[in-house]
N, C-alpha and C positions, 0 to 999 in steps of 0.2 A: 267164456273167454278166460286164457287163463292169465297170468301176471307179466308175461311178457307183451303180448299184442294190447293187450291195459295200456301197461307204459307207453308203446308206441303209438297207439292211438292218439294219448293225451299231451302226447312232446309237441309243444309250440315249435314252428318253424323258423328255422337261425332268420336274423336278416342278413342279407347279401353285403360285405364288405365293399366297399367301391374299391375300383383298381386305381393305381398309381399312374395317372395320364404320363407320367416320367420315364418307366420304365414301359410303357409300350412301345412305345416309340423305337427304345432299343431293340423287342422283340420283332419288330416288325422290318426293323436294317438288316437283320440276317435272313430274310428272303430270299426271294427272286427267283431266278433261272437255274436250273437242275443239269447241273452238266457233269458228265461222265469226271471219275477222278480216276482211274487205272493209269497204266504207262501208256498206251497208244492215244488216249484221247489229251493226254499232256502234251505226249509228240507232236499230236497234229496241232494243236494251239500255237506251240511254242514255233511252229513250222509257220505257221497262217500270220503268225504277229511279225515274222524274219522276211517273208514275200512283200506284207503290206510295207513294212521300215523300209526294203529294198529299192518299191517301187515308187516311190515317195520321192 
């Protein structure tokens, strides 16, 4: 064995930090639904929200 795979052998394993219950929470609000961002899929959004207001 030569002096590299030694070393790695003999490295104790990190312990795991625990995460920040604080900021998951934020990672987890930028979720959600996958929707097209281009100009026709804006179009049609801003078209869908003008019919529903319309019909209202």
């Amino acid at each position: 064995m030569n002096e590299k795979t030694a070393a790695r052998l003999s490295r104790k394993p990190r312990a795991l930090k625990p995460r920040n219950p604080l900021a998951t929470a934020a990672l987890m609000r930028k979720g959600g639904e996958h929707a097209r961002t281009d100009k026709k899929a804006g179009r049609a959004r801003q078209k869908a929200a003008w019919l529903k207001s319309r019909d209202e």
